[in-house]
C-alpha atoms as one frame of an Amber mdcrd trajectory, in Angstrom:
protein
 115.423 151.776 146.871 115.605 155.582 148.174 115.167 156.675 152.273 112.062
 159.313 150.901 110.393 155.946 149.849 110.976 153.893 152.980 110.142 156.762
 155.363 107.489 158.809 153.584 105.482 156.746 150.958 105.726 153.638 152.774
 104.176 154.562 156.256 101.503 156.150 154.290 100.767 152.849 152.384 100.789
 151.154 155.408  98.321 153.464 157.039  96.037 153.040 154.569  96.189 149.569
 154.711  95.274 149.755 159.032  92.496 151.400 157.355  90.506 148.437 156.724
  91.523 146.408 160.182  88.630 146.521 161.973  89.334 144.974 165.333  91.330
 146.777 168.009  93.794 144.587 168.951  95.142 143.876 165.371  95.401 147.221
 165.008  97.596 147.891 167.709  99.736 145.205 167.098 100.111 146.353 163.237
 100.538 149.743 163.637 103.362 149.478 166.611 105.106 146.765 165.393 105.488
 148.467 161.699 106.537 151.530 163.205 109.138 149.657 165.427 110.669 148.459
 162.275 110.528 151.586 160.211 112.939 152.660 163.627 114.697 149.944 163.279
 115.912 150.111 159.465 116.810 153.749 159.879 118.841 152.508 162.767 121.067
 149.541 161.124 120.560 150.685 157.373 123.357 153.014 156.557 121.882 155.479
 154.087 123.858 156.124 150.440 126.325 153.509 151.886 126.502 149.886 149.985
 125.798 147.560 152.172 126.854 144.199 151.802 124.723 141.471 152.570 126.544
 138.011 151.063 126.971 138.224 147.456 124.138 140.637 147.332 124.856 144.695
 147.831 122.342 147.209 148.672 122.035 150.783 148.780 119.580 153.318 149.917
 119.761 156.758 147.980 119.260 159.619 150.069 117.305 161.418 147.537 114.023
 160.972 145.305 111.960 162.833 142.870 108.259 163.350 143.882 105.594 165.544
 141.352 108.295 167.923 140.382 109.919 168.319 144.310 113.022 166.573 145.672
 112.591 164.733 148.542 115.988 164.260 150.892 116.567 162.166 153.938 120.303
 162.169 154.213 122.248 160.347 156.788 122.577 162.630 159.269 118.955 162.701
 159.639 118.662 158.963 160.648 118.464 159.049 164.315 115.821 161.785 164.019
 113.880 159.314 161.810 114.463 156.306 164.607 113.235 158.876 167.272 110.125
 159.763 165.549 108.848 156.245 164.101 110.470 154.886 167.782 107.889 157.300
 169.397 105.175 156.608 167.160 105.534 152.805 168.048 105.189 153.380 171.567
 101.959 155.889 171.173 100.400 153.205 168.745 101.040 150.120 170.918  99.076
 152.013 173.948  96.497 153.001 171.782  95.120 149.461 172.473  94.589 150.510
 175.746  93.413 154.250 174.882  90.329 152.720 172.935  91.672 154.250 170.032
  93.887 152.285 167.984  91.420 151.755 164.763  91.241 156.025 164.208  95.024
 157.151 165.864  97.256 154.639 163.644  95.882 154.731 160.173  95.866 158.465
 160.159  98.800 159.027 162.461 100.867 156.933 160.405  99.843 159.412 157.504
 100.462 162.383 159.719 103.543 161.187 160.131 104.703 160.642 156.801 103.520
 163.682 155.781 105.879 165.767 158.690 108.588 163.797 157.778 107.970 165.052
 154.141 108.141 168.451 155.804 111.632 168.162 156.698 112.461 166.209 153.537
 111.475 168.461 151.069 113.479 170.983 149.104 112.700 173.683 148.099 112.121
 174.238 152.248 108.864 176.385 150.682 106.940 173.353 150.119 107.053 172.149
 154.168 104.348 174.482 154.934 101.812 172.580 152.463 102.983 169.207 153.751
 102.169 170.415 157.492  99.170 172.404 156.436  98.217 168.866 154.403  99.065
 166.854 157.947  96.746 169.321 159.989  94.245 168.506 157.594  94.461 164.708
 158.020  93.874 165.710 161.882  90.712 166.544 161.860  88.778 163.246 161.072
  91.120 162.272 163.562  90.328 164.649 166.342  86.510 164.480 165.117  84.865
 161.590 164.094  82.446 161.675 161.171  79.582 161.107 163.514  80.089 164.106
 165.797  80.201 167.836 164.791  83.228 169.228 165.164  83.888 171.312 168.595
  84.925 174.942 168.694  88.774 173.700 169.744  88.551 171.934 166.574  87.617
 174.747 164.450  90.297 176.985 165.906  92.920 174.261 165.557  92.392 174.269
 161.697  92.502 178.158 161.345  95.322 179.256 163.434  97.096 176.368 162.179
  96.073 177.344 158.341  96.974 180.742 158.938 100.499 180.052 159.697 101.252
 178.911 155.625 100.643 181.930 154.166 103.203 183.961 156.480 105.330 180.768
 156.233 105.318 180.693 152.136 105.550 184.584 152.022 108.599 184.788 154.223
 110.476 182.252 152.191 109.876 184.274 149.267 111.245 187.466 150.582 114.238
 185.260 152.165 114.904 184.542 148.456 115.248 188.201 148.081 116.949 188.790
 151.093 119.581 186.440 149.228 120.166 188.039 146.418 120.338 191.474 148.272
 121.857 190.821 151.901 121.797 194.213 152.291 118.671 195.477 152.277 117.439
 195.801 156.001 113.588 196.615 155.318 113.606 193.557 153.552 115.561 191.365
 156.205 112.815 192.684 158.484 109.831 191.809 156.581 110.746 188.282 155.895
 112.243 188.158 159.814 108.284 188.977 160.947 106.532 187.458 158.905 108.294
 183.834 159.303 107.847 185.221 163.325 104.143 185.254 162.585 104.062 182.087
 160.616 105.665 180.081 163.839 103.420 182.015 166.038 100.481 180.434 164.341
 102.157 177.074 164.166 103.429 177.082 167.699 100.410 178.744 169.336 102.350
 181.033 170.948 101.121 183.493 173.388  98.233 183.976 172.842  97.157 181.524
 170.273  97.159 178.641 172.700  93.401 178.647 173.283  92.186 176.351 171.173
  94.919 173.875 173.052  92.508 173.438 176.431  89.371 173.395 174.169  90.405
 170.333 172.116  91.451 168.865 175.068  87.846 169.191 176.678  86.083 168.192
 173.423  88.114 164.931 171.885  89.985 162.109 172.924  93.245 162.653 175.255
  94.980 159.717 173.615  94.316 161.641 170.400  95.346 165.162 171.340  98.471
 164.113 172.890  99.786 162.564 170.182  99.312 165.601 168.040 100.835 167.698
 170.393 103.682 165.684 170.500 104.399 165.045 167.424 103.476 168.561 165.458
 105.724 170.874 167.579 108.557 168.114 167.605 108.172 168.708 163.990 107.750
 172.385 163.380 110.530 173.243 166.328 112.970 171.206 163.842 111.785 173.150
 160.678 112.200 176.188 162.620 115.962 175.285 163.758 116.367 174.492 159.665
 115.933 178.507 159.236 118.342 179.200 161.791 121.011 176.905 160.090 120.346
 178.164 157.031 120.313 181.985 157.411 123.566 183.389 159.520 121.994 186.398
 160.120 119.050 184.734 161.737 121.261 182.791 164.205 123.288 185.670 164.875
 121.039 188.160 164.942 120.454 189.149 168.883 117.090 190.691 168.553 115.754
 187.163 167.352 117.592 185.482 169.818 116.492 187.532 172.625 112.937 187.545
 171.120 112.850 183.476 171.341 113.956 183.683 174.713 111.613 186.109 175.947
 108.958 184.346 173.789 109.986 180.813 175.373 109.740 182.077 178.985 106.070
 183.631 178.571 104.668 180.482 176.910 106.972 178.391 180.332 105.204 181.025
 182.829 101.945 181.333 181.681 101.239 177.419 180.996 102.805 177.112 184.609
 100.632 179.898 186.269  97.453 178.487 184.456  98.213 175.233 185.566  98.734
 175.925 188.729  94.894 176.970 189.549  93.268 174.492 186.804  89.947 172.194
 187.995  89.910 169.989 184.719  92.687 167.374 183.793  92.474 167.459 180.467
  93.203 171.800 180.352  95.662 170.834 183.353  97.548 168.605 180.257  97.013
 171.332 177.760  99.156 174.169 179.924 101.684 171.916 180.962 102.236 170.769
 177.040 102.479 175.043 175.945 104.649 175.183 179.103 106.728 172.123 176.920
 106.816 174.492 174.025 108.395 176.926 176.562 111.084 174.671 177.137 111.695
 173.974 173.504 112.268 177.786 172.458 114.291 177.947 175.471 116.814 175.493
 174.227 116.589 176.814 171.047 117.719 180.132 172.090 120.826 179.201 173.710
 124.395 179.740 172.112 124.416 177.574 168.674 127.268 175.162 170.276 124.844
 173.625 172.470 120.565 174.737 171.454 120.517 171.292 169.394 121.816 169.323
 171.948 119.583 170.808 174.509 116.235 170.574 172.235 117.290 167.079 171.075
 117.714 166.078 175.015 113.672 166.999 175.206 112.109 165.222 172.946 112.075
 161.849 174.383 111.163 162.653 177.826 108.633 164.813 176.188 106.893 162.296
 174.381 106.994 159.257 177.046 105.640 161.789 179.239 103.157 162.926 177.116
 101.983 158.976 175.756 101.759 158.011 179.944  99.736 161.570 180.574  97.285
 160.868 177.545  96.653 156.971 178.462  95.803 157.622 182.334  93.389 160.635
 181.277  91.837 158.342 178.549  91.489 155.884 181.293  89.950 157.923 184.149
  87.715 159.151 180.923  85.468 156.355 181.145  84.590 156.867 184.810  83.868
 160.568 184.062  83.829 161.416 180.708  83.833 165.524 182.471  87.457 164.748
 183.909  86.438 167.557 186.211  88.259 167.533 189.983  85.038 167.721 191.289
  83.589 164.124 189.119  87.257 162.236 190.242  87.751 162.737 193.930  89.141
 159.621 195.172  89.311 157.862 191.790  92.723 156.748 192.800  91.224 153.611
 195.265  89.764 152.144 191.640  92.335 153.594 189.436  95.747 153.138 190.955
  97.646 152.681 187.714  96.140 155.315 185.597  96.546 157.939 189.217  99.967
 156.951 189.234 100.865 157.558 185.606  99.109 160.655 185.852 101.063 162.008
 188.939 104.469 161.159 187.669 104.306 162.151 183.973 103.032 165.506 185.622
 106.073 165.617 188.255 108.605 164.853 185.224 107.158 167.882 183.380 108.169
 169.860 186.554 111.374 168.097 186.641 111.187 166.535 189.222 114.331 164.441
 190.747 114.683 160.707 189.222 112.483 161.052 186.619 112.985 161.674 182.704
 111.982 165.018 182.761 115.019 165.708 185.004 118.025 165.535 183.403 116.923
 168.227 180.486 115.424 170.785 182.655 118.588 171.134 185.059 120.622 171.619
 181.854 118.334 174.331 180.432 117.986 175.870 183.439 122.208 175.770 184.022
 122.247 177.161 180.634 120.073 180.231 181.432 122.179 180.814 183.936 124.895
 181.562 181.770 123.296 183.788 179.800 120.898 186.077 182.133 119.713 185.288
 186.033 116.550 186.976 185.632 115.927 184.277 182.499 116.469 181.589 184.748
 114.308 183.110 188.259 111.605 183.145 185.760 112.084 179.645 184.474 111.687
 178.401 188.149 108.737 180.457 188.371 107.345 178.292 185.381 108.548 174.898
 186.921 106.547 175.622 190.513 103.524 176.289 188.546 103.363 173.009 187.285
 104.731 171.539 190.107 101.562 173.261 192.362  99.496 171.722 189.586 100.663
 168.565 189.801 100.340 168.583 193.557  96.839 169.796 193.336  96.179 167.129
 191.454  97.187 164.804 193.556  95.283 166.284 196.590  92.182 165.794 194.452
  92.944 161.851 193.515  93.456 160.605 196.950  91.008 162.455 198.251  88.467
 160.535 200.302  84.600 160.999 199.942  83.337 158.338 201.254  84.936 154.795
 202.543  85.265 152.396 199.333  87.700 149.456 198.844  90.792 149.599 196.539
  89.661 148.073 192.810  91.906 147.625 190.214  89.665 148.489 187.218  92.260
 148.942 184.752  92.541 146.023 182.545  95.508 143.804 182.017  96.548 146.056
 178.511  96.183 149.128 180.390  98.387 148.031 183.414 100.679 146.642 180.979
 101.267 149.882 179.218 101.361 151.983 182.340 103.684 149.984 183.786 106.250
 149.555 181.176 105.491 153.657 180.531 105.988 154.687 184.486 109.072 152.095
 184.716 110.096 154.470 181.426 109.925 157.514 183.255 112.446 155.988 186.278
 115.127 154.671 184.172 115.509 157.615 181.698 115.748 159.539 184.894 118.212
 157.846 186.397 119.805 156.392 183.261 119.893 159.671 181.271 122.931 158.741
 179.511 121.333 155.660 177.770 119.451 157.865 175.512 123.392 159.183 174.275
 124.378 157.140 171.207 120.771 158.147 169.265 120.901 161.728 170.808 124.602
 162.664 170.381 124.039 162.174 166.324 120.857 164.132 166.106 122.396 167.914
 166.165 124.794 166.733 163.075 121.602 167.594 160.704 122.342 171.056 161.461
 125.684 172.105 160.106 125.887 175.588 161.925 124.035 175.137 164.987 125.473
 171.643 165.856 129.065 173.887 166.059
């Protein structure tokens, strides 16, 4: 038995088998409760350690041969792996509630394999064709055969196809830059065009537009899990460049370029939040203001950037999962989700209004929630390292945070005199609650989150230092 197999062929088996699951509830149950034990092995099974059970010994190799590639999920990478599947157990038991569960676990089981693979792989060329191959997966997903695809859809696929070419091209002149560390046109080439490549992948500024229109056009349950889980993905390929290439890490101009970078994608998703009239584009600038935060972290000295990104990405995606469910919810009172359609859906939607309001707050990070804890220490560390860096950060935060309010303004607004109606049913209270009670105790337990977190940055030799 080898880690590639458990992780990466094995989730994809199972998705295929929630293929043929028809009802809802099954599916939910399946999905989630495989996922939760894919996070569980990685978290008690030591890999390329014997492990003793009785008279019997096991041992799972780190490494595995796949069509000619090499496929490596070492030890260090083990909390990552219970993050990720942990994550994906929570998204896929609420997508029950979403209306969703029969499209998002099959294929998002597969998605996930397949950016798992991404990291796995070596030689690190062969990540962009996983992710390209996981992208490609997404589009039944975020368009059903029975519908035409929308134009968020379309630009989703070619912004995030164009990103592999300048991906596979920079690799190959960082194999020259290797051989010749001295050449500085050539160290510049590869340094833009793996720039370019992230751009694409990151839809950075401007590239973000097709974020808002696929967030208009599909499901919110849906989207959000993509856009948690592919940036969570492609932020830790990124940070595998760093690591790798000393120059990179140590090179100023890049540093100071992902900073600058990190803080436009914080202040513009802030600013366009602030003045936004549809929830679902409200979500989409508040998740590139996420990216923000992520580049942000990543920029900061190498002792502490993979600590800080780490801290992220569970607040992220609870955040994210509880954001996604209450839009999907209010969605089938007004499929529009326009401020205008849901004035004063909060007297038959408490729950959903709720979730809503405080996954939006966190992203602001807000005091005693999840989002918290991670934003004060990226913000300290800006500090540090320039005080314009961090008067723009706050900038960023009190766009959302106007958003957010906005919001709320429009969901307790009264239009006429109706009664308070719970109209959520019991599996979408259920979920909200356990999600919103989430949000509380991460933000004022922050430090329970330690022993999976604190191992995380050990997959990076350099930048864990």
């Amino acid at each position: 038995m080898n880690a590639p197999f458990l992780w990466i062929i094995l989730p994809i088996l199972i998705g295929g088998f929630a293929l043929m699951l028809i009802n809802e509830h099954t599916t939910a149950i399946f999905g989630g409760s495989m996922s939760l034990l894919l996070a569980g092995i990685a978290l008690v099974l030591p890999i390329d350690e014997a492990l003793r059970l009785g008279p019997l010994s096991l041992k799972v190799a780190s490494t595995a041969s796949f069509l000619g590639r090499t496929l490596v999920l070492s030890a260090s990478e083990a909390p990552l792996l219970v993050m990720i599947f942990g994550m994906c157990a929570l998204w896929f038991f609420g997508a029950e509630a979403a209306g969703v569960a029969s499209r998002l676990i099959p294929l998002g089981l597969i998605i996930t394999s397949l950016l798992v693979a991404s990291i796995a792989v070596q030689p690190f060329l062969f990540a962009s064709l996983l992710i390209e191959m996981a992208v490609l997966v997404a589009v039944p997903l975020l368009s059903p055969l029975e519908r035409r695809p929308g134009q968020g859809v379309i630009r989703f696929l070619i912004y995030q196809t164009l990103g592999m070419p300048f991906i596979l091209f920079a690799g190959w002149l960082l194999a020259g830059v290797e051989a010749s560390p001295g050449d500085l046109s050539l160290t510049i080439q590869s340094t833009v065009m793996l720039g370019l490549g992230f751009a694409f992948l990151l839809a950075i500024f401007p590239l973000y537009n097709w974020i808002p229109q696929l967030l208009e056009e599909s499901s919110p349950y849906v989207v959000g899990f993509l856009l948690w889980l592919l940036p969570t993905i492609i932020v830790i390929f990124g940070m595998s460049f760093l690591d790798r290439y000393a120059w990179l890490r140590t090179s100023s101009e890049v540093i100071s370029g992902l900073r600058v970078v990190g803080l436009l994608m914080l202040v513009t998703g802030g600013l366009w939040a602030a003045f936004q009239r549809h929830f679902g584009r409200l979500m989409a600038y508040v998740t590139i203001a996420e990216t923000g935060f992520l580049l942000l972290a990543v920029s900061l000295a190498a002792g502490t950037s993979a600590d800080l990104v780490f801290l992220f990405l569970i607040p992220r995606g609870l955040s994210l999962a509880i954001w996604a469910l209450s839009l999907s919810i209010l969605r089938t009172s007004d499929e529009s989700l326009r401020f205008s359609s849901l004035q004063g859906i909060a007297r038959t939607y408490p729950l959903a209004t709720a979730g809503l309001i405080l996954a939006t707050l966190s992203n602001a990070g807000f005091p005693l929630l999840a989002g918290f804890p991670p934003r004060l220490a990226l913000w300290e560390g800006l500090a540090h390292e320039s005080i314009a860096a961090a008067v723009w950060y706050l900038v960023g935060l009190i766009g959302i945070l106007v958003g957010a309010l906005r919001m709320l303004a429009v969901l307790v607004m009264e239009k006429e005199e109706s009664p308070w109606i719970l109209k959520e049913n019991l599996v979408q209270r259920g979920m909200l609650a356990i999600g919103i009670l989430g949000l509380f105790f991460l933000g004022l337990f922050p430090q329970a989150l330690g022993p999976v977190i604190e191992q995380m940055p050990l997959m990076f030799t350099h930048l864990s230092r």
